[in-house]
N, C-alpha and C positions, 0 to 999 in steps of 0.2 A: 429530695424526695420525688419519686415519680408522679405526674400527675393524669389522671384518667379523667377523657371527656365524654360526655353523651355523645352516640348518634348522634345526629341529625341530618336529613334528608337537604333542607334549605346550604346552601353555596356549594352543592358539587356541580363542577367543572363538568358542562355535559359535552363540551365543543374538541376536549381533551383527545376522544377517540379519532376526532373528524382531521386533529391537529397531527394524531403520529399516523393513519395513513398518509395522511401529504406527506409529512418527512419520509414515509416508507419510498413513494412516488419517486421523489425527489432524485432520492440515493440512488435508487435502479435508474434512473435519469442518467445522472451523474456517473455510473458505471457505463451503460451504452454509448455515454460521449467525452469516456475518460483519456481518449486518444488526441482529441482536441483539444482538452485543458492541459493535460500534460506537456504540449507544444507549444502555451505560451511561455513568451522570455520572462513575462514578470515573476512566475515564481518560485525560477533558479535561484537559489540562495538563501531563499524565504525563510526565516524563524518559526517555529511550532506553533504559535501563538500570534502568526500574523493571520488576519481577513483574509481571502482572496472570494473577490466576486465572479461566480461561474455563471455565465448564461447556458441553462438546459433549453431544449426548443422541446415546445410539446405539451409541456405544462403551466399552467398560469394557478399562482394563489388564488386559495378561492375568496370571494368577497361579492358583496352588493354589486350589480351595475344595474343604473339608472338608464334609461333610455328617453325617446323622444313622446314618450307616450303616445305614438298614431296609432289608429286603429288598425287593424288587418297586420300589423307588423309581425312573423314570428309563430304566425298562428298554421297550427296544423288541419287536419280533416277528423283528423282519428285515427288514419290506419298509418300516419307514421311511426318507423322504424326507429332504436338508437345509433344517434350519428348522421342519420340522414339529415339536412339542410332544407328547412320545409319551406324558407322564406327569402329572399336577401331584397336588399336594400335597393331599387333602382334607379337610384339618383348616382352616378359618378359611375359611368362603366370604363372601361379600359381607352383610357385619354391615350393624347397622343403624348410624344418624350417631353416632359417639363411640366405635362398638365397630371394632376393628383388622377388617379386610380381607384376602380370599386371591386377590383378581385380580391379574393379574400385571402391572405397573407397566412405565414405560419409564425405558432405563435411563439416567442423565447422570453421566457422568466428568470432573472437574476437573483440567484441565492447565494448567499454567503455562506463558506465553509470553510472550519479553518485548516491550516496545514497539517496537524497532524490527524484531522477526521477524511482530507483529502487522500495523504500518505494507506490508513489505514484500509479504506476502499482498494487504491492503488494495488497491493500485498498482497492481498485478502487470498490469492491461490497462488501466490507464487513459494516459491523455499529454495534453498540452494541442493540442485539435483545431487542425485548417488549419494547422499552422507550419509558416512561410515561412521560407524562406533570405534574410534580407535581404541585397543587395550592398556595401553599404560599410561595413557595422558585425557585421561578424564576429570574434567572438574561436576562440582558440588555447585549449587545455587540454592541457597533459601526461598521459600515461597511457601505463601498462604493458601491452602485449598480449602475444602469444605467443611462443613460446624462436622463433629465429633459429639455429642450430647449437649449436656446442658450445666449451669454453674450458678448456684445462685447470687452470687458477685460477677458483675462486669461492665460493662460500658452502655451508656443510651440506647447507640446504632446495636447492639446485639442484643436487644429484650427480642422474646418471642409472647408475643400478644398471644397466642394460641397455647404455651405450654406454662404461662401465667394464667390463664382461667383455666384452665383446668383446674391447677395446684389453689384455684380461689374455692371451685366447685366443691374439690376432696374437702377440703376446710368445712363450709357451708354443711355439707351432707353429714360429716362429723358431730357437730354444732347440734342437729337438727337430732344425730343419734340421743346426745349424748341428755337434750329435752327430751325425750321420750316420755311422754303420760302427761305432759305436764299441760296445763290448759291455757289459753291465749293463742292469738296466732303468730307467728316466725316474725321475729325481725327481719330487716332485709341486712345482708351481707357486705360491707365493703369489702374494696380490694385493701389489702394488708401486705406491706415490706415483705416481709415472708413468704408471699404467693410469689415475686418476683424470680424467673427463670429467664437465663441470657444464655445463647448459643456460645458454643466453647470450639477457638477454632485451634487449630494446631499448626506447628510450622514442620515439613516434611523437606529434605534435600530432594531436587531435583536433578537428574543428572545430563550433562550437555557434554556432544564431543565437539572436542579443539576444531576450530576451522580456522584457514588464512587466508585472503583474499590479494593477490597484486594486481594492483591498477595502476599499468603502463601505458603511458601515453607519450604521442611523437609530440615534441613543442619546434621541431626545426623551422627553416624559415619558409620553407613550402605551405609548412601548417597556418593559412592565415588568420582573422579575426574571425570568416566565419566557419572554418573546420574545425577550429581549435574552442567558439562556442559550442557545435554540437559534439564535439568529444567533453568539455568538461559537464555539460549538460547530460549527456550517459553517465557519465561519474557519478555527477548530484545522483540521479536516479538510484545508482547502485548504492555508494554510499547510506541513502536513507535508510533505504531497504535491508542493509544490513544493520544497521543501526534499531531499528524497529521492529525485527523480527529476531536478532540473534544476542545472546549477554555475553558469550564468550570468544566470539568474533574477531579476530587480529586483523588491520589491512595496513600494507605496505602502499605508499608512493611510489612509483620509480617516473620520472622522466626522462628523454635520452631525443637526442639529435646523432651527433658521430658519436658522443660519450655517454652512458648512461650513470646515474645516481639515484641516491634514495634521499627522498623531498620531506617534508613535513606538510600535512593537511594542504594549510595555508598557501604553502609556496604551491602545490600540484594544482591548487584551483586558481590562483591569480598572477603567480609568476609565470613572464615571457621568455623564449627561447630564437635562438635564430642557429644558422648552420646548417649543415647536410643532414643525408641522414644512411645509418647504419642501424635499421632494424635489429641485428643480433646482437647491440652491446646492451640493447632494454631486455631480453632475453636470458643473454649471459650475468647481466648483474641479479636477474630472477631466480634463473639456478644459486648462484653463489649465495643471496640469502638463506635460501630452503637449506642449503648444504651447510651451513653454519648456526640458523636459529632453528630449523622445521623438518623434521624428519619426516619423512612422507610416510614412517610407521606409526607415527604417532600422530598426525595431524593430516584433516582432511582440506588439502589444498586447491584454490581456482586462482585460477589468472584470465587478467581481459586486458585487453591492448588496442586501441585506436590510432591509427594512422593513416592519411590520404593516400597509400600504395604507392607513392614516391620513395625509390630505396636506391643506392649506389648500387648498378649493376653486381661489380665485384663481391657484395655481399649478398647476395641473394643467393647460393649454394650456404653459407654460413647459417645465415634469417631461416631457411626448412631445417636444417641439423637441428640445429637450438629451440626451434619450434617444436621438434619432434622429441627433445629432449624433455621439454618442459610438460609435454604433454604426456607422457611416459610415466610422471613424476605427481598428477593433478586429477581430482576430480573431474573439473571441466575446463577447456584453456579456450577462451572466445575471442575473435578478430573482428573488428568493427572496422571497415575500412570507409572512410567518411571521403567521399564522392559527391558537393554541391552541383546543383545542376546548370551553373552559371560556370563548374570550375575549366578551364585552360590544359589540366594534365589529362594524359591519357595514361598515363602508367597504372599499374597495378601490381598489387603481391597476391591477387585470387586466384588468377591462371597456374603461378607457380606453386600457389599452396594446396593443390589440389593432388600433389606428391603427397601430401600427409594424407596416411590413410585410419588412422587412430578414430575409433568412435567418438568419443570425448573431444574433438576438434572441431569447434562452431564457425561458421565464416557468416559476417552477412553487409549490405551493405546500407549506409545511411546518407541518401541524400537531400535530406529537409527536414525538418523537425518536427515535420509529418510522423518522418518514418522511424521516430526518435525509442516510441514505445513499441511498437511490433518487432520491432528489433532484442529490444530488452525483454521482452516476451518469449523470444524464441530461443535465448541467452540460458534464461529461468526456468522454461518447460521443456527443457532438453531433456530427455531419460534415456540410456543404453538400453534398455529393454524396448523401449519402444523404438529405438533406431534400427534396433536388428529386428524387430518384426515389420517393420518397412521395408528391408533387405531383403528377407526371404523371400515377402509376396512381390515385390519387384522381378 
């Protein structure tokens, strides 16, 4: 049976409003310096429901501070401004190296957020550019959208307080008809089972077109511990991101040194590779999937491909054909060519890839885990519309 309480004014939370602008704070925080959090190592791998501790700079929780209680400390004239600094402290001015300091610092506050409120920040404008609605390979998804009327059976979470006093009111005003002349004054009205109204929701098919994503990646023996962290560290990124944004999403592994293959999850993130390397056999084995599971008429294809730009001479006429094929074949085909700033090679595949003249062909390069997210950024915000309108005004 439902129960209805009084009003009452006493135990509201007046601090409530003061608590979701800070959270509002926060978040835009957290956005302005999501390029930094995104570059720590700790939370490659990370579970949805792991902590991670972010230091935003700039905002501090609010709370009491005590001070030393001295007089004049803090204290203005009257004509100051907000923001202005009317007082400071003049005991400790700027020591020399080893001795404590009186300039005033900036300030960084530690909040906790978990991975998937990090993830969803992350997203928030990204999408997988040019998707198409393919014609004959569209799927269906159920999903709940908004109430449809009202039911007088349903669940707790869907009473509508507001279309339950009404239905108490009609009752009452009835009541009150139906005493007419009679002498005494009105009972008062409870609420009654029968005034109860629950929002009535509906389940509508949503419709999603096919997408397939290949994430090829060099594991050869060039590729060392730290290339081969910021290539699987782009993966993580993409991986989520489709995971979080899309329900019908398909992604291939391939890894490839001289040979390429199709991995499982697991092996593409933690299994090692040694050997040369032959850019177009991760290529060629990307064609020969599409050309057997994914018909480019029916499914909206991307491919990305990480590698230090170390490639066997003799393959590098091969690595543009097959690159140009693939991209011929793909929404977007992206190169990440990971370049540490510590790294020994000079080689490259960016000079030669600049043969490919396809819009839909990204290059870019990552050399620190700095550059881990403007990269992925640029991967994400690609549009063909927008590239040819940089063309022309060039």
């Amino acid at each position: 049976m439902a129960v209805f309480r009084d009003f009452k004014k006493e135990g509201i939370d007046r601090s409530a409003g003061d608590r979701r602008r800070h959270r509002q704070l926060v978040r835009k925080a957290i956005r302005e310096n999501i390029g930094h959090v995104i570059s720590e190592e700790s939370i490659i791998g990370q579970s949805g429901d792991k902590k991670l501790k972010v230091p935003v700079k700039g905002i501090k929780e609010y709370r009491f501070i005590f001070g030393e209680n001295a007089p004049g400390v803090g204290q203005g004239d009257g004509d100051s401004k907000p923001g202005q600094v009317v007082q400071r402290d003049r005991q400790g001015a700027k020591g020399l190296p080893g001795e404590p300091g009186g300039d005033p610092g900036e300030d960084v506050y530690e909040t906790e957020i978990t991975m998937e409120e990090l993830i969803d920040l992350l997203f928030e404008d990204l999408n997988l550019p040019d998707m198409e609605r393919k014609r004959f390979h569209i799927l269906e998804s159920e999903r709940l959208i908004k109430t449809k009327g009202y039911r007088i059976k349903g669940t707790r979470p869907r009473l509508s307080k507001k279309r339950s006093l009404v239905q108490k009111i009609k009752r009452k005003q009835g009541l009150e008809r139906s005493r007419d002349g009679e002498e005494g004054d009105s009972e008062p009205v409870p609420f009654h089972e029968q005034d109860l109204r629950y929002h009535h929701k509906v389940v509508t098919p949503k419709v999603f077109s096919n997408a397939v994503v290949f994430c090829i990646m060099d594991t050869s023996g060039s590729m060392d511990t730290t290339k081969k962290y910021l290539a699987r560290s782009f993966y993580f990124l993409l991986y989520r991101f489709l995971k979080t944004r899309y329900q019908n999403v398909e992604i291939v592994f391939i890894s490839h040194h001289t040979e390429a293959k199709e991995v499982t999850e697991d092996e593409f993130f933690h299994k090692g590779e040694s050997g040369g390397t032959m850019i177009s056999s991760g290529y060629r084995k990307a064609l020969q999937v599409i050309e057997e599971r994914y018909n480019p008429a029916l499914w909206n294809i991307y491919a990305f491909h990480c590698s230090d730009g170390d490639n066997f001479s003799n393959d590098n006429a091969d690595a543009v054909r097959c690159a140009r094929d693939l991209a011929d074949v793909s929404q977007l085909f992206g190169y990440g060519e990971i370049k540490p700033v510590h790294s020994l090679s000079w080689s490259s595949m960016l000079e030669i890839y600049k043969e490919i003249k396809n819009e839909n062909f990204v290059t870019v390069t990552i050399r620190s885990k700095d550059e881990l997210w403007p990269a992925f950024q640029k991967f994400l915000k690609h549009d063909k519309s927008e590239r040819r309108a940089q063309a022309a005004n060039a």
